[in-house]
DOBABA-957477 format. One line per field, with one value per residue (C-alpha): residue number from 1; residue in one letter; y, z, x. Coordinates in nm, 3 decimals. Layout:
! DOBABA-957477
resi: [NUM, ...]
resn: [A, ...]
Y: [Y, ...]
Z: [Z, ...]
X: [X, ...]
This chain:
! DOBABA-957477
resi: [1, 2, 3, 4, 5, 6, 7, 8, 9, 10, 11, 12, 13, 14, 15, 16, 17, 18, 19, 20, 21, 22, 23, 24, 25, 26, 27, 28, 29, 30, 31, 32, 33, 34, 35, 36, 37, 38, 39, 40, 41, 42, 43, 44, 45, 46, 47, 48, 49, 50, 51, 52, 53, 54, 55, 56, 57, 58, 59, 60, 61, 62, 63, 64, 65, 66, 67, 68, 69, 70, 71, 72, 73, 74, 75, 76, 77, 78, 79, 80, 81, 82, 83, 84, 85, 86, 87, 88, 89, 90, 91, 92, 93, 94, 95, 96, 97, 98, 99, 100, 101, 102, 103, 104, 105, 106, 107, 108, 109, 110, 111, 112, 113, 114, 115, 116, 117, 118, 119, 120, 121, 122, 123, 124, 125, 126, 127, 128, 129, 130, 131, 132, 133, 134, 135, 136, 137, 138, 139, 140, 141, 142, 143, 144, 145, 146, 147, 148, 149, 150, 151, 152, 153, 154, 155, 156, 157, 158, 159, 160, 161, 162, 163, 164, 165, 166, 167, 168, 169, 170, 171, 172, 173, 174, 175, 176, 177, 178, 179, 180, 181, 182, 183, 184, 185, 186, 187, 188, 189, 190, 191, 192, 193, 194, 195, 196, 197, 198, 199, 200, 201, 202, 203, 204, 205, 206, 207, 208, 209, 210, 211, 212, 213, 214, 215, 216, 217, 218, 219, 220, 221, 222, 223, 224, 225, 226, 227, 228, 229, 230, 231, 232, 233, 234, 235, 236, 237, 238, 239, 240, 241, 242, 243, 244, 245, 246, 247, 248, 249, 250, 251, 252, 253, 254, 255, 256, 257, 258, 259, 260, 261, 262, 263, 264, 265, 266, 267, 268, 269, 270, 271, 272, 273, 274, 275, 276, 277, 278, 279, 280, 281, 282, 283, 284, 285, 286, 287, 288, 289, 290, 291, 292, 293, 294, 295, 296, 297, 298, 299, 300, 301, 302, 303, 304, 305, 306, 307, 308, 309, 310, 311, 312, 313, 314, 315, 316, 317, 318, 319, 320, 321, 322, 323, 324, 325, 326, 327, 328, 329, 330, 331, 332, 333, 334, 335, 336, 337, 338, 339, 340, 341]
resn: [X, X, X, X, X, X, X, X, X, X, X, X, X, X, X, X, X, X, X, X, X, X, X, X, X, X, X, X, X, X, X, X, X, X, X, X, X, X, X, X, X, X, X, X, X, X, X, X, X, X, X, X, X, X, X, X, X, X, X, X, X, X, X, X, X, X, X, X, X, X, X, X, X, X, X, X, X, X, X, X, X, X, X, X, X, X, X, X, X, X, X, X, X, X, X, X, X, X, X, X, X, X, X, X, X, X, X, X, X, X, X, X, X, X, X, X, X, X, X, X, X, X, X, X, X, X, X, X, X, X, X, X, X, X, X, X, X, X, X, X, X, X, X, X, X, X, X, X, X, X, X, X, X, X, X, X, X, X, X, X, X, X, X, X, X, X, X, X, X, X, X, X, X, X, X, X, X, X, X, X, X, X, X, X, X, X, X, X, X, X, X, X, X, X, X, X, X, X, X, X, X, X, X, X, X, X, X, X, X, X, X, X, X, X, X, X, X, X, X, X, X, X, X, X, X, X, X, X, X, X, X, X, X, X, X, X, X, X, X, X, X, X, X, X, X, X, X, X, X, X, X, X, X, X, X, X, X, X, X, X, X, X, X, X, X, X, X, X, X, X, X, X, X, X, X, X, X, X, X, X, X, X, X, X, X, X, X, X, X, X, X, X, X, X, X, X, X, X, X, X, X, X, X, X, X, X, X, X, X, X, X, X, X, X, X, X, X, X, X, X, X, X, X, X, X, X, X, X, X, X, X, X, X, X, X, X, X, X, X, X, X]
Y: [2.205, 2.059, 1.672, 1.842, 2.036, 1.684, 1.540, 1.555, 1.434, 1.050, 0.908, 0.512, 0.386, 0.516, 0.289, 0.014, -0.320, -0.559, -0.463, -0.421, -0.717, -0.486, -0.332, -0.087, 0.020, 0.217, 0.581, 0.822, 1.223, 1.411, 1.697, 1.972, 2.125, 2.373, 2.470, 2.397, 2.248, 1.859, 1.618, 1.314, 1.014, 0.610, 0.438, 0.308, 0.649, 0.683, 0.641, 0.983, 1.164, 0.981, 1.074, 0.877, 0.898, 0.905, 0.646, 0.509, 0.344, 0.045, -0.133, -0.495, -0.618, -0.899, -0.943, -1.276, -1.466, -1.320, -1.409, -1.723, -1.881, -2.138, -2.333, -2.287, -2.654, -2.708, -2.507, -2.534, -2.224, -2.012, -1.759, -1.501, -1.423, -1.164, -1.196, -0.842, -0.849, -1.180, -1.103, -1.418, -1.751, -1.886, -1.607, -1.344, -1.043, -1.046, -0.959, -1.201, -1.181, -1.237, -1.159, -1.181, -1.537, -1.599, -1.616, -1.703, -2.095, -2.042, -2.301, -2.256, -2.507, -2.427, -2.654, -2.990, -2.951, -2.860, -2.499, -2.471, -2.167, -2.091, -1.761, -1.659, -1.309, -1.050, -0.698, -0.459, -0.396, -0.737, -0.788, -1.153, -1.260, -1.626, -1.927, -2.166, -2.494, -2.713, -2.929, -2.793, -2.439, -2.188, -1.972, -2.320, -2.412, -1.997, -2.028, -2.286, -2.184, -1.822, -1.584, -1.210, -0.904, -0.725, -0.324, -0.300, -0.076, -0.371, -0.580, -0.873, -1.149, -1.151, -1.477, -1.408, -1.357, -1.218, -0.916, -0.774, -0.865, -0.666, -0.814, -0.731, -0.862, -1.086, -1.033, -1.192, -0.957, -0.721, -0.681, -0.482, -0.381, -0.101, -0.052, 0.226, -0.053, -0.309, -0.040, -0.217, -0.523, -0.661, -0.506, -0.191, -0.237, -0.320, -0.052, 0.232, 0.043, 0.084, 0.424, 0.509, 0.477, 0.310, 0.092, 0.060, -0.163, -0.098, -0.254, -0.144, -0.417, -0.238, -0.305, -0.257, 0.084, 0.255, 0.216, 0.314, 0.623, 0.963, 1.007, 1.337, 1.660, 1.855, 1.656, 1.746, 1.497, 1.226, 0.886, 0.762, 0.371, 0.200, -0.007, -0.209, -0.090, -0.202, -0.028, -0.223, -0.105, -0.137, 0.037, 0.313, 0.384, 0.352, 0.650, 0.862, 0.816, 0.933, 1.234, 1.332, 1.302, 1.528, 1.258, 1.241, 0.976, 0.929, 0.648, 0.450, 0.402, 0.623, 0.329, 0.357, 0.740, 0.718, 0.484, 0.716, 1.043, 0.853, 0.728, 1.085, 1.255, 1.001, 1.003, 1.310, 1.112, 0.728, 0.478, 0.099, 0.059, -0.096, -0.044, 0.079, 0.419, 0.632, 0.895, 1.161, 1.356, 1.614, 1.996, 2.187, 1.923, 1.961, 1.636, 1.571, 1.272, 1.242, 1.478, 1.376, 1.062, 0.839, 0.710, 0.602, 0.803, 0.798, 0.786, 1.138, 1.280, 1.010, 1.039, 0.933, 1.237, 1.450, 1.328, 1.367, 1.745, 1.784, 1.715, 1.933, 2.193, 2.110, 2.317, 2.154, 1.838, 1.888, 2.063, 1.762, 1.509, 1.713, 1.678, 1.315, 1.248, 1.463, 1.257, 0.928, 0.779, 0.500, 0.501, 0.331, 0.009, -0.144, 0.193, 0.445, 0.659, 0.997, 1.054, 1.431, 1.604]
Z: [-0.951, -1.285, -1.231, -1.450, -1.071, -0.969, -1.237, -1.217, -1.427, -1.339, -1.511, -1.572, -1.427, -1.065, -1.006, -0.805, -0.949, -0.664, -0.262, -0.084, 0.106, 0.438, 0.478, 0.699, 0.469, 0.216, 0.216, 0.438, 0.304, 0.599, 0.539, 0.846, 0.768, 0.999, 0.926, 0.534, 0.550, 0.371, 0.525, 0.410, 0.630, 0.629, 0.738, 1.020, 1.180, 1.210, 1.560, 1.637, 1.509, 1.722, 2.091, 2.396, 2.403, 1.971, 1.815, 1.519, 1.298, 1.115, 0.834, 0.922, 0.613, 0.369, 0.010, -0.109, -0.399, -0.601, -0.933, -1.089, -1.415, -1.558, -1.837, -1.975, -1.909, -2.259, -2.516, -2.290, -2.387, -2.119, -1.882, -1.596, -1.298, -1.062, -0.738, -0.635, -0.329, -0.164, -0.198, 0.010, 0.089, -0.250, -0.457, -0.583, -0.767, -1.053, -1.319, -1.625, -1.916, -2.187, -2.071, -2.400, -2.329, -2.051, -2.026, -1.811, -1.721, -1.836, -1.628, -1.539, -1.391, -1.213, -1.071, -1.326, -1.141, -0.783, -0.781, -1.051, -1.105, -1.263, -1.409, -1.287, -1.322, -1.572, -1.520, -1.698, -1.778, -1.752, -1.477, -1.338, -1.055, -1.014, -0.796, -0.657, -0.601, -0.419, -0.132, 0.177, 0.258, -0.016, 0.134, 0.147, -0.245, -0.335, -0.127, -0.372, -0.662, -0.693, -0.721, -0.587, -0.784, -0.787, -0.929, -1.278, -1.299, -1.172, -1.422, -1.220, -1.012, -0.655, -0.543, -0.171, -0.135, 0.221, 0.085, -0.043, 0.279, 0.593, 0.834, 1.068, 0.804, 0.948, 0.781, 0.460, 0.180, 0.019, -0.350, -0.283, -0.011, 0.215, 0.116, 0.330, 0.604, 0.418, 0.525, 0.931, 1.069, 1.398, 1.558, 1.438, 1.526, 1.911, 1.919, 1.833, 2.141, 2.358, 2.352, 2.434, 2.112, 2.114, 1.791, 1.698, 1.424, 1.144, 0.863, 0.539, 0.250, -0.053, -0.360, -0.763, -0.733, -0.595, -0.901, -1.166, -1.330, -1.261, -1.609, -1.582, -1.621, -1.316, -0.975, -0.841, -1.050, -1.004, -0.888, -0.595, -0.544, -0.243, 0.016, 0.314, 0.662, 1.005, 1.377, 1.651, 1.991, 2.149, 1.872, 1.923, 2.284, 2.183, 1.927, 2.163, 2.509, 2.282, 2.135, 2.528, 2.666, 2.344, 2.164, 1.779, 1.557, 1.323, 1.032, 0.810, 0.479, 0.325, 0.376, 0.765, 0.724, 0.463, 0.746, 1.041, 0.833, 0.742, 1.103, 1.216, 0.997, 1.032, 1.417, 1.536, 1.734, 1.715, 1.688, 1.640, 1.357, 0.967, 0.650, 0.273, 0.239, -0.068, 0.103, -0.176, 0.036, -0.193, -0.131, 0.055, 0.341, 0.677, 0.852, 1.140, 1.273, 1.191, 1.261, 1.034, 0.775, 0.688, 0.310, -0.025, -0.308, -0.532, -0.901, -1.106, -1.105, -0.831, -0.595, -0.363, -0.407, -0.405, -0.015, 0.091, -0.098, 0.142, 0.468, 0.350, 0.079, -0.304, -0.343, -0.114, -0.191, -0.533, -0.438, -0.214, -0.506, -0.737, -0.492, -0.427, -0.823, -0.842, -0.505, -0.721, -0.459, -0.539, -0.590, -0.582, -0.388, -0.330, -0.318, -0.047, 0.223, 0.351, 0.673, 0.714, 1.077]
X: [-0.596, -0.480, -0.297, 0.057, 0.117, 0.257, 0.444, 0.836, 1.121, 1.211, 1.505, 1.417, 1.711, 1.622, 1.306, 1.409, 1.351, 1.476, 1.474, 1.795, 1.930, 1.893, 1.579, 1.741, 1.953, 1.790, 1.844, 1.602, 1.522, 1.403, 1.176, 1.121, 0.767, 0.865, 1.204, 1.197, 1.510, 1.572, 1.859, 1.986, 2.011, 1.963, 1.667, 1.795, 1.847, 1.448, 1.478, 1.655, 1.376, 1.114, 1.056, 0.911, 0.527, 0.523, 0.338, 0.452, 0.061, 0.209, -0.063, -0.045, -0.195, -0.043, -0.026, -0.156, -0.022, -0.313, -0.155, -0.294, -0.214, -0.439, -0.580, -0.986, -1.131, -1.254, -0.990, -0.625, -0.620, -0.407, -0.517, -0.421, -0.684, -0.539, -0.752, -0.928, -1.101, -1.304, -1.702, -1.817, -1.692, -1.530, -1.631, -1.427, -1.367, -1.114, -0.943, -0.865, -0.712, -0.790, -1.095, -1.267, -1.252, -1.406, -1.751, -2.083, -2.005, -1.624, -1.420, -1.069, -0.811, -0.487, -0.230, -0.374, -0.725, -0.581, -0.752, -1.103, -1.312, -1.617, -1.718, -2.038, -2.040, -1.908, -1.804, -1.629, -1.245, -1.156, -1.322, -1.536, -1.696, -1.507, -1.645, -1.320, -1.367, -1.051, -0.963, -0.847, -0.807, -0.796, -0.454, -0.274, -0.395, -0.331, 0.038, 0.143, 0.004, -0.035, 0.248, 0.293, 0.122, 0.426, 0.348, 0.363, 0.668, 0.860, 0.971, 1.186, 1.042, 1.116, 1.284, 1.218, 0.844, 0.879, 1.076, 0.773, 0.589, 0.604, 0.826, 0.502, 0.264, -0.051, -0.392, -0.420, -0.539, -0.386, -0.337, -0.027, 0.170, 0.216, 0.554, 0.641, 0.663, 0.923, 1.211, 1.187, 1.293, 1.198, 1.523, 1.442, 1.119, 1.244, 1.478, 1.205, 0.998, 1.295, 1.299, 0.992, 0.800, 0.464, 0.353, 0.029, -0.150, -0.433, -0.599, -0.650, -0.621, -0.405, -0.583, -0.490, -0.641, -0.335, -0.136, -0.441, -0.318, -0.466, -0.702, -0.862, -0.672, -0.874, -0.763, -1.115, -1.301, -1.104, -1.281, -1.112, -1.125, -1.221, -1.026, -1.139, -0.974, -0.995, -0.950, -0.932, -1.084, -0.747, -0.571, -0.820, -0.804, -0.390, -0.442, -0.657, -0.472, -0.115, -0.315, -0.436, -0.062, 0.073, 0.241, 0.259, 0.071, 0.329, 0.214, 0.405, 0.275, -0.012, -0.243, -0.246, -0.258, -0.596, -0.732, -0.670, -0.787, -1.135, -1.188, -1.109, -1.342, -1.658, -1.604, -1.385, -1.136, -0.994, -1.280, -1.324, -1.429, -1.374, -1.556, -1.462, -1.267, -1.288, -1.105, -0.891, -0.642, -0.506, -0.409, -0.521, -0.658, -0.643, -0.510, -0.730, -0.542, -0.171, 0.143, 0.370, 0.466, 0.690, 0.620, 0.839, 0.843, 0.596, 0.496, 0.441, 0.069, -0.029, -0.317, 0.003, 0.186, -0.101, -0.169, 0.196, 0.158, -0.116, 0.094, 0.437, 0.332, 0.330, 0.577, 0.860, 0.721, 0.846, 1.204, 1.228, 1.178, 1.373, 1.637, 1.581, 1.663, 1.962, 2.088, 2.018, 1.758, 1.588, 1.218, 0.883, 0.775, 1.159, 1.311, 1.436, 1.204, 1.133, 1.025, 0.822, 0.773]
């Protein structure tokens, strides 16, 4: 299957660059797998399409402040870490730039000495293995120094941090977030419980990977990257005692649905359980776990559009974007959803 199948025509001015001051608010395309047909709604009419005994998966993960900018101890000279993913105790995975610089024994200082790391480890691409030093607890020291990783297509700062945070958000992490999930607030949220929707929680920590362009023409060979998830026992029994009584395992975001498809293909139901996920959900896939999706819209020639392609049919997938664009929607992380059944 060549990667051109899922490109489409984007006009520039339709990418949001700042969220809505409602969350609610943002525009919802429903697709009917079953009927074809496409409607055109507002988020906060989610809960007419979700029946008692439905569970809606919601990714309770939380984008730290993983952006540092800092000085190299013995030049001044000024650089950028973006944190990747915690290895063990003070040590992390990163990215620097410019990364040329930085070296075995390089030291950098952030906040005039309040945050110091030492490069102990090179990779490639930019990447280090940093050791921090600080006082106190590393979330406070990141919380006041670090700022949000917002996705590179998104070219204004956020003054809010907690608008690109889940209003559910609670397990520090993420490089990104699951943005499917920044359309609810807690009164949504309470109103989908009220009728007779159950809500259950994963984990799966976002990380840069999701936004790293597709690079090979055949969609077969692509490398997938990994991110770490997390199932709860509780969350589990949730999942399987919904299937048994014929509700659906709807999940928002297609973080929670990569971390229900892995658990159901390594164990053949809902499991406790956490690890790294690789999975690559592309046509044709059968879904083992969910029964339908409620997502964002995503870039061209994604690995993001390939999944939802998966769950509705390439083909409507694309006369649904194609009508999404000619309806002005806005898209990517800030922008408006779709919800498919």
């Amino acid at each position: 299957m060549n990667i051109n199948d899922f490109d489409f025509d984007l006009p520039e001015e339709l990418i949001a660059q700042t969220p809505l001051e409602d969350r609610t608010s943002s525009r919802l395309l429903v697709m009917d797998r079953e009927k074809e047909t496409i409607d055109h709604k507002h988020f906060y009419n989610i809960t007419s399409y979700l029946k008692p005994g439905d569970c809606l998966v919601l990714n309770n993960t939380r984008v730290l402040p993983a952006r540092l900018y800092g000085v190299k101890e013995d030049t001044g000279a000024k650089v950028e870490v973006l944190l990747l993913h915690q290895r063990q105790g003070d040590e992390w995975e990163v990215l620097v730039k410019p990364a040329k610089k930085i070296k075995l024994g390089t030291k950098i200082s952030f906040g005039d000495g309040k945050l110091v790391a030492e490069c102990t480890e090179l990779q490639d691409h930019g990447g280090r293995i940093l050791t921090f030093s600080y006082e106190g607890i590393f979330l406070e020291v990141l919380e006041s120094l670090g700022e949000m990783p917002l996705p590179p297509y998104i070219k204004e700062q956020v003054s809010d941090r907690e608008r690109y945070q889940t209003v559910y958000s609670k397990e520090e992490g993420s490089a990104a977030a699951p943005t499917a999930g920044l359309h609810f607030t807690k009164e949504l949220l309470q109103e989908i419980q009220d009728k007779g929707v159950e809500i259950a929680y994963i984990t799966l920590h976002v990380g840069l990977g999701t936004f790293r362009p597709v690079s090979v023409d055949s969609v077969e060979e692509h490398d997938m990257h990994a991110e770490f998830y997390q199932m709860s026992k509780e969350t589990a029994d949730q999942l399987n005692r919904v299937k048994e009584s014929g509700g659906r395992v709807i999940p928002v975001g297609t973080t929670s649905t990569r971390t229900l498809e892995t658990i159901a293909r390594d164990y053949g139901s809902f499991k406790e359980a956490s690890g790294w996920t690789d999975i690559f959900i592309y046509p044709p896939y059968t879904f083992k776990a969910i029964d339908g999706l409620i997502t964002n819209f995503h870039l061209p020639k994604s690995t993001l559009i390939m999944l939802v392609s998966a769950l509705a049919g390439k083909e409507f997938v694309m006369r649904a974007y194609k009508e999404a664009v000619d309806e002005q929607y806005r898209f990517f992380s800030f922008g408006d959803a779709m919800l498919i059944l």
